[in-house]
N, C-alpha and C positions, 0 to 999 in steps of 0.2 A: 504494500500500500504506500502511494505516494508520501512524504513527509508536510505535516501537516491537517493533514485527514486522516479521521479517526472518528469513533460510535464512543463519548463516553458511555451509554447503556446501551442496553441489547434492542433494536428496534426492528420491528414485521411492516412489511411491505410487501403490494402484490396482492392484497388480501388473506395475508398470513401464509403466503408460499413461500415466501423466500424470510428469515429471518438473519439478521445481522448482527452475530455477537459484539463483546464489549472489547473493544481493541485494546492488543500490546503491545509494546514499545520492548523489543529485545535488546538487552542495557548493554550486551557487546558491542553491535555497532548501530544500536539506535531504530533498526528496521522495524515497523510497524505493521503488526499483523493481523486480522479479525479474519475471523471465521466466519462461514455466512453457512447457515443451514435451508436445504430445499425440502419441501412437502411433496413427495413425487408419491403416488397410486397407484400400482400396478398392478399386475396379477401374481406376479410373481418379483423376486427380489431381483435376476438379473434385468428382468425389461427397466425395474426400477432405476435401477445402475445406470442402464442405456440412457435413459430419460434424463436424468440428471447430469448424467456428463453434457449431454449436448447443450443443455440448458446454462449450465454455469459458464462456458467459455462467452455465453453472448451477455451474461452478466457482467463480465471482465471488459468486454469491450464496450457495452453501455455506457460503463463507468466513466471506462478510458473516451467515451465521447463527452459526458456531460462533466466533466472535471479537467477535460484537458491535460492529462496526467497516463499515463501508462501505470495501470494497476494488472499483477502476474499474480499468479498459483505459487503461492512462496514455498521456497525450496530451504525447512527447515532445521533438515539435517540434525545434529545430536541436541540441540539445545532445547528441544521437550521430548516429552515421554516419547518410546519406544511402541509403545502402545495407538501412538499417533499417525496417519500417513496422511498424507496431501488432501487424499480425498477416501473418505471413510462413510459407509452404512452405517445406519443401526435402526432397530425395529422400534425402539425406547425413544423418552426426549433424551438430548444429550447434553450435560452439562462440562462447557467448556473448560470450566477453570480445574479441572481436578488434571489436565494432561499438560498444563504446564507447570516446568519445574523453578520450584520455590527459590528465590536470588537470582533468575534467571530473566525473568520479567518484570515490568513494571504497568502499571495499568493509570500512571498519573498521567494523563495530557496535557501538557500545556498550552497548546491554541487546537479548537475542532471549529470547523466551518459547520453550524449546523445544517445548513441548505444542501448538503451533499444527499440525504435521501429523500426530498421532496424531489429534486433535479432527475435523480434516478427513477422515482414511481413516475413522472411523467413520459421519461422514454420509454418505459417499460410497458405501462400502456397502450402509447402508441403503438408502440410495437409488436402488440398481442393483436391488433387491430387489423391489423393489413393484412390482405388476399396472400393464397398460398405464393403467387407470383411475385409480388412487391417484394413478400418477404425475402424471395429466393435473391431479387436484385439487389436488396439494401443487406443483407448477407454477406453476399461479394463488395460490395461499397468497405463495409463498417468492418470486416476483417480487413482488408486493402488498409485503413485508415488504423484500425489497433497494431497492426504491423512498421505505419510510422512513426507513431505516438513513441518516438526513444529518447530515454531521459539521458543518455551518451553524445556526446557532439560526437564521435568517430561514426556516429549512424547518417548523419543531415544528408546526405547524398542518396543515402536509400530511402532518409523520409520522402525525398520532394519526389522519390520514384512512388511510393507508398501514395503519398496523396495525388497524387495524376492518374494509380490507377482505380482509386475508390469515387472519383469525378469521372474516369472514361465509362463504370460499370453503370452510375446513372447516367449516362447520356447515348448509350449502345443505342439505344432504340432512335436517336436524332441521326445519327452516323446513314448516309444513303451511300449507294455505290451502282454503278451501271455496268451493263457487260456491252464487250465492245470489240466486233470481230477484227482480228488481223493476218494478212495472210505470210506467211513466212516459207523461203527459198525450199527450206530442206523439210518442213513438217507440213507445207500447204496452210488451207485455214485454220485459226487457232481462235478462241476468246480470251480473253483477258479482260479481268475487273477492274474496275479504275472508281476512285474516291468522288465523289458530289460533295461533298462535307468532309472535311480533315478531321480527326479524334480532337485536334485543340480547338477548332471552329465548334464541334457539337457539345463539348467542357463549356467552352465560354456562353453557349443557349443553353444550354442547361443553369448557371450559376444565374442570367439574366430571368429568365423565367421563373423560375423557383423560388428567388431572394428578392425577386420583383423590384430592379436594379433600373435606374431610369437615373436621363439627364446625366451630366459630366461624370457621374461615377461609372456609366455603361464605359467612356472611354480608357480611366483609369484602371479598371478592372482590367479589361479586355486586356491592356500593354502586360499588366503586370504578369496574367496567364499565359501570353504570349512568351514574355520575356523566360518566365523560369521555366517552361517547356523548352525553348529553341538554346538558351543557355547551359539550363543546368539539365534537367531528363534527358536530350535527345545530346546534350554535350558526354553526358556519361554512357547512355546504352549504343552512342555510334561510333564513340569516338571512345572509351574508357579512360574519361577529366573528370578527377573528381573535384568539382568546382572550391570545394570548404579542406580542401588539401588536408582528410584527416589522419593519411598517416605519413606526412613529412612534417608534423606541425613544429618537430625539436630545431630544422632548420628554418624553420619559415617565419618573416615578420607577423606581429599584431597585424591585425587588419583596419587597426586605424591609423597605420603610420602613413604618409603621403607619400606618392611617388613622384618620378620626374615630370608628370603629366598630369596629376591628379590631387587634391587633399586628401585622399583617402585610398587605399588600395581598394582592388575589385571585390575581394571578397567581403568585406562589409558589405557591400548590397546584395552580395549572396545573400549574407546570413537575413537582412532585414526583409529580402522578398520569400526567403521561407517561411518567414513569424508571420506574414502578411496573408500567405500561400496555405499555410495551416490553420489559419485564420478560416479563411475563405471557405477552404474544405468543410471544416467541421461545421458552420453556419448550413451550406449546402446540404449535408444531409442530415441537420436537423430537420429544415424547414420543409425538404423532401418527406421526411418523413411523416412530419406532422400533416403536410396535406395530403398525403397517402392511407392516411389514418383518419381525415375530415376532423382533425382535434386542432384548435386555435394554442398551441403550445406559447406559454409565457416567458418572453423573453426577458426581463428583469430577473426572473427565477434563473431561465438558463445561462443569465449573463453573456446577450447579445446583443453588442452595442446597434446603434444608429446608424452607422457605418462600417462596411464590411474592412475597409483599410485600419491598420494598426496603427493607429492617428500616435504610441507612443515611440513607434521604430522609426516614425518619420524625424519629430523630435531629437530623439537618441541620433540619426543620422545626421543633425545639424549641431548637434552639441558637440559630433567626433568631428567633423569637418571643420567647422572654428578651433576648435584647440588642438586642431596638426595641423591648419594652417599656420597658427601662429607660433608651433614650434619650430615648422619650416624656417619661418622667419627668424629667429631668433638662430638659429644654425647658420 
């Protein structure tokens, strides 16, 4: 569990299917963990099993949408009971506190964002909500998306891959292509498919349509999709650039230092059009989702601003730009 977020008590959501124990804090190195128990009904205990496993990973990504955070299946290893595994049955209720061991935990939090499982029951909702189809699409989306959600900077290069393909999976259905005969020397006639809509032209109508994006922000969008597609994705999957250079970083300038043509080096605006780009993403298949589901989802709840631009990266890009300018100068 991200740092930060935590259940001081055990809270039911879902309508008492899913419960979320009272979270720990493992005093080694601080990692934060709660248990989250499912009400699954079967016929028998392995369908149970089946049922639940598939259930909790879309939990984990819920999460990871409505927190903005990458929450995993924590990998506990010797620091509780032996008695304990990742993911455990039982036919009983189960009380959590007796399988963790004593000096080993702590249950005091110092900051919990209470809005973390209101944010959650309204995806969850949503999400119960939607045809077998929608599902299967926002599925592919919302793994695509828990896949970039990494809290590692040596990730940003698979993130901005991760979010390009959770925006191409809602907009598969915009994407048109034509067939179109050609005749060739050695094979005679042949067809060949040819693109009506590029995958970054059907992202960029899907984001406008969905987020209901009008007036000068259609144009700032549109560049900025453009840009980290043709830069950063199609610069690494055509060409293997990893734009955010994450593993020469031991020789590689800050990326606020200026160069001989610039206040800033390039990869600053890397990093800024990814915060912007992750932005973007996660908005898109909230708002997807909500109108898939005919549910007017609450944006102050999920903390979605006015504008889909990171109005504070832009900021931060003029705060590093003024002061290596004026270190330039002083040099």
């Amino acid at each position: 569990m991200p740092s930060q977020i935590g259940f001081n008590e055990c809270l039911s959501v879902a309508g008492g299917k899913i419960n979320f124990q009272k979270t720990q804090i493992q005093l080694r190195d601080g990692k934060r963990i709660s248990a989250f128990v499912f009400r699954e009904y079967s016929t028998t205990k392995g369908w149970a099993k089946i049922n639940a496993s598939r259930e909790y990973v879309i939990v984990l990504a819920l999460m990871s949408l409505s927190e903005k955070k990458r929450f995993n299946l924590a990998n506990i290893g010797d620091n509780i009971s032996r008695r304990f595994n990742e993911v455990w049955i039982a036919k009983k209720e189960v009380n959590i506190e007796k399988y963790y061991r004593k000096g080993k935990f702590s249950n005091q939090l110092e900051a919990v964002d209470s809005g973390v499982c209101e944010r959650f029951q309204l995806l969850w909702e949503a999400f119960q909500r939607l045809s077998f189809s929608d599902k299967k699409i926002l599925k592919a989306a919302l793994f695509a998306y828990y896949g970039a959600v990494m809290p590692h900077i040596d990730h940003s290069t698979l993130s901005v891959i991760g979010y390009t393909a959770a925006l191409a999976a809602l907009s598969h259905e915009k994407r048109k292509k034509t067939t179109r005969e050609q005749t060739c020397y050695s094979c005679g006639a042949t067809e060949s498919k040819e693109e009506l809509i590029s995958e970054v032209q059907a992202i960029i109508d899907v984001i406008f349509s969905v987020c209901r994006i009008e007036g000068s922000e259609m144009e700032e969008v549109s560049r900025l999709v453009k840009r980290v597609h043709r830069e950063q994705r199609s610069a690494f999957v055509h060409a293997a650039e990893m734009r955010h250079e994450e593993y020469n970083r031991e020789i590689s300038l800050p990326p606020q230092v200026p160069t001989n043509d610039a206040p800033v080096r390039p990869m600053l605006r890397y990093q800024i059009d990814l915060l912007d780009y992750a932005n973007i993403t996660r908005v898109t298949l909230i708002e997807w989702l909500g109108q898939k589901a005919e549910m007017e989802l609450n944006h102050q709840i999920l903390n979605i601003g006015d504008s889909l631009t990171v109005q504070r990266c832009i900021a931060m890009a003029s705060i590093f730009c003024s002061s290596s300018f004026e270190a330039r100068l002083a040099l």
